[in-house]
C-alpha positions as a Markdown table, in Angstrom:
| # | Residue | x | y | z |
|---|---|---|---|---|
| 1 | Unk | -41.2 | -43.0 | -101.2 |
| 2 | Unk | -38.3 | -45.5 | -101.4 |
| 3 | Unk | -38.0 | -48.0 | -98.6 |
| 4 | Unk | -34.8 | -49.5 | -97.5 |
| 5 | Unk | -33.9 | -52.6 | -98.3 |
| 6 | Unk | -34.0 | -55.2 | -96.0 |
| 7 | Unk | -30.6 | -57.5 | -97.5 |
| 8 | Unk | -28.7 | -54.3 | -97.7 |
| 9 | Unk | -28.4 | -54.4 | -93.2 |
| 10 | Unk | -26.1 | -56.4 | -91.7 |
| 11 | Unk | -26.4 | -58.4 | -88.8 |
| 12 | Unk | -24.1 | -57.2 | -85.7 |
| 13 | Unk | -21.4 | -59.3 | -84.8 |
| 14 | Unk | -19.6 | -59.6 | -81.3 |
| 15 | Unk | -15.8 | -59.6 | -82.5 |
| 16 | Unk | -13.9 | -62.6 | -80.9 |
| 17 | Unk | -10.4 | -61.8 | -81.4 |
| 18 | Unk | -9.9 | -58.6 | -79.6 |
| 19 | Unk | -11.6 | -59.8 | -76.7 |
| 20 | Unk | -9.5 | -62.9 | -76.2 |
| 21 | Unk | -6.4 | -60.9 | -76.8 |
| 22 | Unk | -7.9 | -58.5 | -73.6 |
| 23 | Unk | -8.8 | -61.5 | -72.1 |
| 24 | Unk | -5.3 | -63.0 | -71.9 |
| 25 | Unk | -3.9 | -59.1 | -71.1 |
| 26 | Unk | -5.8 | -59.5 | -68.2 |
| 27 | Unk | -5.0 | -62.8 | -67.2 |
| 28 | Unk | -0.9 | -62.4 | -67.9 |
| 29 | Unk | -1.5 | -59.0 | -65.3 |
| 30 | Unk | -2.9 | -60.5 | -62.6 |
| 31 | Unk | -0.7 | -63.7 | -62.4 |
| 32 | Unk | 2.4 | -61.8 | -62.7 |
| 33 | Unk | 1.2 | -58.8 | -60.4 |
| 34 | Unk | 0.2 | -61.5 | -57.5 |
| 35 | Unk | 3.6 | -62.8 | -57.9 |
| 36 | Unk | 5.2 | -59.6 | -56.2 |
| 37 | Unk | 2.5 | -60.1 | -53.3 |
| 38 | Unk | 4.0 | -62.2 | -51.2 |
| 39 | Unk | 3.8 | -60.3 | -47.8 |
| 40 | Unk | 6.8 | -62.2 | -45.4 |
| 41 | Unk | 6.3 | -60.4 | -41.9 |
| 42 | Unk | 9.7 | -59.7 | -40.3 |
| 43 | Unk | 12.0 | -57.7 | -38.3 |
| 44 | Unk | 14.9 | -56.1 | -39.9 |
| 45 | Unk | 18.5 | -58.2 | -39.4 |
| 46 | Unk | 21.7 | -57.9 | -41.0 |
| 47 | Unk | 21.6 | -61.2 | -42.7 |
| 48 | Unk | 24.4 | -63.2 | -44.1 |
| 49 | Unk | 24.6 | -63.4 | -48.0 |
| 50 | Unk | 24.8 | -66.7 | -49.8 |
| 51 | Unk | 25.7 | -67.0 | -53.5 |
| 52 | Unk | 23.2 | -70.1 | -54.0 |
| 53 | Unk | 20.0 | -68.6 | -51.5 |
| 54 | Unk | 16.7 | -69.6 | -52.9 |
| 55 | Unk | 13.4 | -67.8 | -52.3 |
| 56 | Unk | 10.8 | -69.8 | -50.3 |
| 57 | Unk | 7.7 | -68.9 | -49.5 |
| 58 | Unk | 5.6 | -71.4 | -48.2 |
| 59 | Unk | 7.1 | -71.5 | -45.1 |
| 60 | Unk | 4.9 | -72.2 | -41.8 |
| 61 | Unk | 7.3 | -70.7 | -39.3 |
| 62 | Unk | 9.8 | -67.9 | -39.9 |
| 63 | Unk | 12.0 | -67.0 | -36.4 |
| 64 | Unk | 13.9 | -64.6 | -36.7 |
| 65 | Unk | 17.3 | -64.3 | -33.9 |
| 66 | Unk | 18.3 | -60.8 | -33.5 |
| 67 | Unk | 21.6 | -60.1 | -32.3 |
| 68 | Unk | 20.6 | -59.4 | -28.4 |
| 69 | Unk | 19.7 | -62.7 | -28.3 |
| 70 | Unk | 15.8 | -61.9 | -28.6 |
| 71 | Unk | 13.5 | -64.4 | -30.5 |
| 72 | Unk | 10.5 | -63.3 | -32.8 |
| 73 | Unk | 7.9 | -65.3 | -34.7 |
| 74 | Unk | 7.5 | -63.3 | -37.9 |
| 75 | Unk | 6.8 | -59.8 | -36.4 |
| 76 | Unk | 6.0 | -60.4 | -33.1 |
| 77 | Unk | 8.8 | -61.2 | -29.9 |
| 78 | Unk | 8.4 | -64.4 | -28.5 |
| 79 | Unk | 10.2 | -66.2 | -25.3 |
| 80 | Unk | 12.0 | -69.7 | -26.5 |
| 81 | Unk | 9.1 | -71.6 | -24.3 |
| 82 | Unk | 6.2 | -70.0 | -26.3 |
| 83 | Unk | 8.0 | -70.9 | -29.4 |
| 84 | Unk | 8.5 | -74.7 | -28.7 |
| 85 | Unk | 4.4 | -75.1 | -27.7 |
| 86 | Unk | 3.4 | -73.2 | -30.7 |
| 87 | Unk | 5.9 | -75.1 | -32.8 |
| 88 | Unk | 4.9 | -78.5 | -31.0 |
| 89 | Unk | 1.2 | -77.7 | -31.3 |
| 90 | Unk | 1.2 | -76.8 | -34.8 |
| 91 | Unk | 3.7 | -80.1 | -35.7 |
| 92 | Unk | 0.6 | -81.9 | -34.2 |
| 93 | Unk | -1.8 | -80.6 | -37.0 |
| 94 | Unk | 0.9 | -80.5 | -40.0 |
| 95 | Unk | 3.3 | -82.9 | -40.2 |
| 96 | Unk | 5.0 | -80.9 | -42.8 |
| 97 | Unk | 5.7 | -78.7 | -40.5 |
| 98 | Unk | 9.1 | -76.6 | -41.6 |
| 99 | Unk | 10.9 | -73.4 | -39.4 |
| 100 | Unk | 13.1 | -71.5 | -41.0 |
| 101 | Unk | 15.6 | -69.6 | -38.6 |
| 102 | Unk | 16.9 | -66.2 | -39.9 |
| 103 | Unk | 20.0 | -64.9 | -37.7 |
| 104 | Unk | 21.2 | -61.6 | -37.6 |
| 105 | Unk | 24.6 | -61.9 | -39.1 |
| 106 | Unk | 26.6 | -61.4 | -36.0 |
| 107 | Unk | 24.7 | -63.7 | -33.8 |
| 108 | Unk | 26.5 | -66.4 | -31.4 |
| 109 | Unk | 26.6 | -69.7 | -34.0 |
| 110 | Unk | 26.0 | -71.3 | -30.7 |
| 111 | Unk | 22.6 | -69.9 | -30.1 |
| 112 | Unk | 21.1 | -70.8 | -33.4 |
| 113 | Unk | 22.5 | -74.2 | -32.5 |
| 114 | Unk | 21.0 | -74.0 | -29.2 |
| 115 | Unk | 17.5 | -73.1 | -30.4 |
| 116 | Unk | 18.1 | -75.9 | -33.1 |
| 117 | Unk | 18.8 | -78.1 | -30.7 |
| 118 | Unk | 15.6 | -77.7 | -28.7 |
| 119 | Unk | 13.6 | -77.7 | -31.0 |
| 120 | Unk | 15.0 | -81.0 | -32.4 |
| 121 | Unk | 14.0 | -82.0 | -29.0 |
| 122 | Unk | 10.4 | -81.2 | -29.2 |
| 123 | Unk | 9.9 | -83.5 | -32.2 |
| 124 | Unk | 10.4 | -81.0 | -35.3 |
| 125 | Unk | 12.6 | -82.1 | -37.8 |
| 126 | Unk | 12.2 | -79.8 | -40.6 |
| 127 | Unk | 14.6 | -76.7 | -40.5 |
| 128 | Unk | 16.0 | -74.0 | -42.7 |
| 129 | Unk | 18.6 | -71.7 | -42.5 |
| 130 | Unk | 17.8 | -68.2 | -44.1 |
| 131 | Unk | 20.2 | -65.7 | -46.1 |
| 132 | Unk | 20.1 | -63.2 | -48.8 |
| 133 | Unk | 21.1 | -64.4 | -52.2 |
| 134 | Unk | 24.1 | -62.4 | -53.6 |
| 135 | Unk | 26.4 | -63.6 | -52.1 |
| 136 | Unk | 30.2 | -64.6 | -52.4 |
């Protein structure tokens, strides 16, 4: 009876290569799939289009103007009082505090002045003016 030989097995081996290449598979998925999860909660507007818009989304306030005149912070309506205490109570805990004003495309210039205005006057100085790129 022959026995096997002992030199004749080789050791296993845990194969590097392919799992560094799934490895950085992985990794390339997940950073560009949490790119396209940026959740911005708003109502729908007719916007103005801008050629040069950029995309921002670290921003701490987004107030949206609809055309009746209404007010709304992200999703939710909100009177012009509310809006300034928020905004001034928040300002008091980041003083990078920004608002970004999206108005509907046929609202009154002068009411988006108007709320700039006031809340200029509550001690925010950090604004934005929103549009959808693709414009001429």
């Amino acid at each position: 009876m022959r026995l096997r030989d002992r030199r004749g097995f080789s050791k296993p081996e845990v194969m590097i290569i392919p799992m560094i290449d799934i490895m950085f598979f992985l990794l390339v998925f997940f950073m560009l799939s949490t790119l396209y999860m940026v959740n911005l909660k708003t109502v729908d507007i007719n916007m103005p289009k801008a050629e040069h818009a950029e995309m921002q989304t670290s921003v701490t306030y987004l107030v949206t103007l609809k055309k009746d005149g209404s007010l709304w912070l992200e999703d939710k309506a909100i009177s012009e009082s509310d809006l300034i205490k928020k905004a001034q109570g928040e300002l008091k805990h980041n003083p990078h505090f920004s608002v970004v004003v999206r108005g509907d495309r046929d609202v009154d210039y002068g009411k988006v002045i108007l709320l700039l205005d006031k809340l200029k006057g509550a001690g925010i100085t950090r604004f934005g003016l929103a549009a959808e790129s693709g414009g001429k």
